[in-house]
C-alpha positions in Angstrom: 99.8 94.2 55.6 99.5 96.2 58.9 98.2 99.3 59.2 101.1 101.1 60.6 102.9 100.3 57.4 100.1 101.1 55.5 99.6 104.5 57.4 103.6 105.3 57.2 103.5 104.7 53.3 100.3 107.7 52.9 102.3 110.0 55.2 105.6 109.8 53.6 104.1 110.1 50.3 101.9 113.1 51.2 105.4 114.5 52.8 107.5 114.2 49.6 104.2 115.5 47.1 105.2 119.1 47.0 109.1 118.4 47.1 108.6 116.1 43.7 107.3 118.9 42.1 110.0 121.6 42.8 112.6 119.0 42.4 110.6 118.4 38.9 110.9 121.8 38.1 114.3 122.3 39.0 115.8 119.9 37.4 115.1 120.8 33.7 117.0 124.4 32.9 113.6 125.3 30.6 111.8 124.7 33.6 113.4 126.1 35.9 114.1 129.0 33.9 110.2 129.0 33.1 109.5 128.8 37.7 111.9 132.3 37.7 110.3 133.8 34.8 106.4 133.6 36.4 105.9 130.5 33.8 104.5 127.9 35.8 101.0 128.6 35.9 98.6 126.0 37.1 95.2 125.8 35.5 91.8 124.7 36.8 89.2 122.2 35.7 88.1 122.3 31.7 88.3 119.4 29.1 91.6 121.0 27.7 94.4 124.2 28.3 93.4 127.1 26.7 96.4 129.3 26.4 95.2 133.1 25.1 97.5 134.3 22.5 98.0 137.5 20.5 97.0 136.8 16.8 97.6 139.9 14.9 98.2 144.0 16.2 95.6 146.2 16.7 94.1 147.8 13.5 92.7 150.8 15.0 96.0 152.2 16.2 96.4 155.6 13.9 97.9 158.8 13.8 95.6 161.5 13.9 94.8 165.2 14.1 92.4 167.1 16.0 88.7 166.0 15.3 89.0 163.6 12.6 87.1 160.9 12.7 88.5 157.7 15.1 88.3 154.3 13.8 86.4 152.4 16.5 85.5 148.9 14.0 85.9 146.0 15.7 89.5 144.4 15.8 90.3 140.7 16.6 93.5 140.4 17.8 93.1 137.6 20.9 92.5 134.1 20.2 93.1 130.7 22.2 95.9 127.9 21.4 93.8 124.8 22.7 96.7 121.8 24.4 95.5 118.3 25.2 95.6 117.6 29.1 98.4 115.2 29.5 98.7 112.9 32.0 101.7 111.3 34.1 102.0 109.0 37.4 104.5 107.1 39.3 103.6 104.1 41.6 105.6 103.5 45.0 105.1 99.8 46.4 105.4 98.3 50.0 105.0 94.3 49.6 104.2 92.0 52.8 107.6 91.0 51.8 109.1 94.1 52.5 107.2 94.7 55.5 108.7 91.1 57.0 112.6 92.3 56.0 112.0 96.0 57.6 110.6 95.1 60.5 110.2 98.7 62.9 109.1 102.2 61.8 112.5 103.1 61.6 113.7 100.6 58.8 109.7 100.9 57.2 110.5 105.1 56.8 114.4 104.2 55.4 113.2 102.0 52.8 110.1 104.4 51.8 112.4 107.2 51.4 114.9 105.1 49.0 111.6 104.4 47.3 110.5 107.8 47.0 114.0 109.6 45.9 113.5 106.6 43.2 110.2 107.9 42.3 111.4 111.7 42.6 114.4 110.5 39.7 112.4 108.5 37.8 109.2 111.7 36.8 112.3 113.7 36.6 113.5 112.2 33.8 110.0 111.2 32.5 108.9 115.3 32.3 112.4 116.3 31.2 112.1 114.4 28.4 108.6 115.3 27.8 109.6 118.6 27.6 111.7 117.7 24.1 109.3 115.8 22.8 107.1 116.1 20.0 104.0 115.1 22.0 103.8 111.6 20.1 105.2 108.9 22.5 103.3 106.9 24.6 101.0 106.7 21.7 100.4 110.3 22.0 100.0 110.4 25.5 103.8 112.2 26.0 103.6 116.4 27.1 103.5 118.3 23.6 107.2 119.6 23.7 109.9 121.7 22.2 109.9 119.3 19.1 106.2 120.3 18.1 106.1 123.9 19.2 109.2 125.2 17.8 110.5 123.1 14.6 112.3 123.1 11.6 109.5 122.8 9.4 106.8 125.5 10.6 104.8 125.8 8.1 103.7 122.0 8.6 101.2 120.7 11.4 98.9 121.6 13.8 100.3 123.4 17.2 98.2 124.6 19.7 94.5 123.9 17.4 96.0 126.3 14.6 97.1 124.9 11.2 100.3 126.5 10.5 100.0 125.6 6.8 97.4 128.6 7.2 98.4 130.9 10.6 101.4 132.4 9.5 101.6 134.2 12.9 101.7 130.8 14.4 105.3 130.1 12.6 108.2 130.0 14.6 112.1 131.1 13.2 114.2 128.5 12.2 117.6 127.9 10.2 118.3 124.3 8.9 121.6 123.0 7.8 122.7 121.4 5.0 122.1 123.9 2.0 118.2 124.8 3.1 119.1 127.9 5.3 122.8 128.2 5.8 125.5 126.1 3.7 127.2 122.9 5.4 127.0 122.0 9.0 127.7 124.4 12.0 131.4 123.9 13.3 133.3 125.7 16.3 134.4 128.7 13.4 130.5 128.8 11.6 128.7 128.6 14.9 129.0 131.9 16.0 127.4 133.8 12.7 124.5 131.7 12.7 123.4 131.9 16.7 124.2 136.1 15.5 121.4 135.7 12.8 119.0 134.2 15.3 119.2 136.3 18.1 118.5 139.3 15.5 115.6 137.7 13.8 114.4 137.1 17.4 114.8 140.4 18.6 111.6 143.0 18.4 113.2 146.2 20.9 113.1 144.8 24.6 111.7 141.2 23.3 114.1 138.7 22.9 115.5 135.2 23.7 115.8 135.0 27.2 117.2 131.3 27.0 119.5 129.1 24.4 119.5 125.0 24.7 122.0 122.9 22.7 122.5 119.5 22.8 126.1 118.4 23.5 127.3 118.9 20.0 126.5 122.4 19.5 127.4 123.3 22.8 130.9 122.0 22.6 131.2 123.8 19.0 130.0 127.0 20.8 132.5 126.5 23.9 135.4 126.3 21.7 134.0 129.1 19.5 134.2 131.5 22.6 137.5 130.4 24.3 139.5 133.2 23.5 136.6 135.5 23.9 136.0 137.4 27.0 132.8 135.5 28.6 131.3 135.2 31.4 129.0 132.1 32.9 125.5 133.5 33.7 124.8 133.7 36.9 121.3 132.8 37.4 121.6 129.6 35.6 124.9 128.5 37.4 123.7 129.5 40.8 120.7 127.0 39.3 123.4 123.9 39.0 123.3 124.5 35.1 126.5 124.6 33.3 126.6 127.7 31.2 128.0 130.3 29.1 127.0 133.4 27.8 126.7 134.2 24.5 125.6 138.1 23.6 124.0 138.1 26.9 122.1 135.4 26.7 122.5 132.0 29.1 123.2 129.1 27.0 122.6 125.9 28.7 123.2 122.1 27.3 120.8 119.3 27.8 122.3 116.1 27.0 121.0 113.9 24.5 119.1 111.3 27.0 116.6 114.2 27.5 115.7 113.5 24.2 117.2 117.2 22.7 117.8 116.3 19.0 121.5 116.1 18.0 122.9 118.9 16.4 120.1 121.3 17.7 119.8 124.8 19.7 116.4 126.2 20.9 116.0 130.0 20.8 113.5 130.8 23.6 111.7 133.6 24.7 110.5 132.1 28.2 108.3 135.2 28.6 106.0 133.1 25.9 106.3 129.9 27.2 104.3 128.1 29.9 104.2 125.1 32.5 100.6 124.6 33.2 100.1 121.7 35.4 96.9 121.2 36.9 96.5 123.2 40.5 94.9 119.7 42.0 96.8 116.8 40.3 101.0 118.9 40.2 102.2 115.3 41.6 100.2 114.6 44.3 99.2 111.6 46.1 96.4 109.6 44.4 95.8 107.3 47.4 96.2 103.5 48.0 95.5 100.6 45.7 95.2 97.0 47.1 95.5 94.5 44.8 93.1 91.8 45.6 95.2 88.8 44.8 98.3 90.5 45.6 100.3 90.8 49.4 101.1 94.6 48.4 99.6 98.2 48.7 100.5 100.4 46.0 100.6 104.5 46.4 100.3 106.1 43.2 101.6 110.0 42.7 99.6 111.7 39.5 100.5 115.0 37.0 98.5 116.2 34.3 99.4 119.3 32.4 101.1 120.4 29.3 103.6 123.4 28.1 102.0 125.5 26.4 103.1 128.9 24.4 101.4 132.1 23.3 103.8 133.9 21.1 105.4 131.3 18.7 106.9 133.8 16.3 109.5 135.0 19.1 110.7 131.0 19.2 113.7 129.8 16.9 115.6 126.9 16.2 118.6 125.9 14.5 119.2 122.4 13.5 121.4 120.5 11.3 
């Protein structure tokens, strides 16, 4: 292949880097609310994410009166939630054959670009859905989502290094369906009570969820459960090209189900305790050429590597049917 085309390929690639990144973070309303909130936060070098984390108050804070004695006894109260450094790439490729139809820099840039905006969609969608996953797809190669942090069983597993069987502090709220927490299934006239008893479990003075995700279902049950209220969309998630409502204050966004949100299911989150951590030297960024030896092509590959991580799981909920 000639160089020129060779040489467009690593410029236009290097061009669209930073741009596949924002448009990655943009176009998931948990990230995107995460980028407003201060949530993205690269990390540097190590075998793994270490997220700190507050495991318990203080045990020296007391009352007390003039000299009596101070308790100054070593507290724990910070620990680490270890995440797995996850890994994601996208290949662009520029055949001899497409070289010999797009012959000029002109028609080599045009079909680059279609490539790219191809490559921008497709880690889109493969992060978005990592962001609902349960961290087990791609034989547990997938981002360690929503569906592992903040689930309807959280007294089961392993989140973060800590066995929640044993680190109650590590349990996030939940309500299930179906008899377990509340009677039945959720409809447009139940809805309304149970996302009430969330957001008051969630809510510790000034802490509380700063975000709600339903899938389609919930969302529609919610939307007709509102109609004749007086609401109002939110504006920083609509001015974010979200479709939203407001429900005691609170944006409420829905993800459809190809993102891989569970049916009947709405995410209670407190983004002030929930990270985006790629890594500061692989946030999709150009990993250079390969040549094939016994093929006529050059292929660019773009890499990621992070995971989302959480230090407060206790101010998470869910409710799921």
């Amino acid at each position: 292949m000639a160089n020129y085309a060779t040489d467009i390929l690593a410029t236009t690639i290097a061009n669209y880097s930073s741009d596949i990144a924002d448009a990655v973070s943009n176009s998931n309303a948990i990230l995107a609310a995460l980028k407003k909130n201060g949530g993205v936060v690269p990390f540097v070098g190590g075998t793994q994410i270490n997220q700190m984390i507050d495991t318990s108050a203080n045990s020296t804070a007391a009352f007390y009166s003039g000299t009596d004695v101070l308790t100054v006894a070593t507290t724990n109260t910070i620990d680490n939630a270890i995440f797995a450094i996850k890994q994601a790439a996208v290949t662009v490729q520029y055949s001899g054959l497409d070289e010999i139809m797009n012959s000029g820099k002109a028609a080599i840039v045009n079909t680059l670009e279609q490539k790219m905006k191809n490559a921008e969609r497709s880690m889109k969608n493969l992060i978005g859905s990592g962001i609902y996953s349960d961290g087990t797809g791609f034989s547990g190669k997938q981002i360690t989502g929503l569906q592992a942090a903040i689930t309807a069983t959280p007294a089961i597993g392993v989140y973060g290094a800590f066995d929640r069987s044993v680190s109650t502090f590590w349990r996030n709220l939940k309500s299930k369906g179906g008899g377990t927490d509340f009677a039945g299934t959720l409809d447009q006239t139940t809805i309304c009570g149970e996302f009430n008893k969330m957001v008051y479990r969630l809510t510790r003075g000034t802490d509380a969820p700063k975000l709600i995700v339903c899938d389609p279902i919930y969302y529609a049950f919610l939307t007709v459960a509102l109609q004749n209220k007086q609401q109002f969309l939110h504006a920083g998630t609509a001015n974010a090209g979200f479709s939203n409502i407001e429900f005691m204050g609170i944006p409420v966004v829905m993800e459809s189900s190809a993102t891989g949100i569970p049916p009947t299911t709405a995410y209670f989150l407190n983004t002030d305790y929930l990270f985006f951590r790629p890594h500061a030297k692989r946030n999709m960024i150009s990993l250079g050429d390969r040549t094939p030896v016994n093929q006529d092509t050059t292929v660019h590959v773009i890499g990621w590597a992070g995971n989302l991580t959480a230090s407060h799981i206790g101010l998470q909920g869910v409710i799921q049917n």
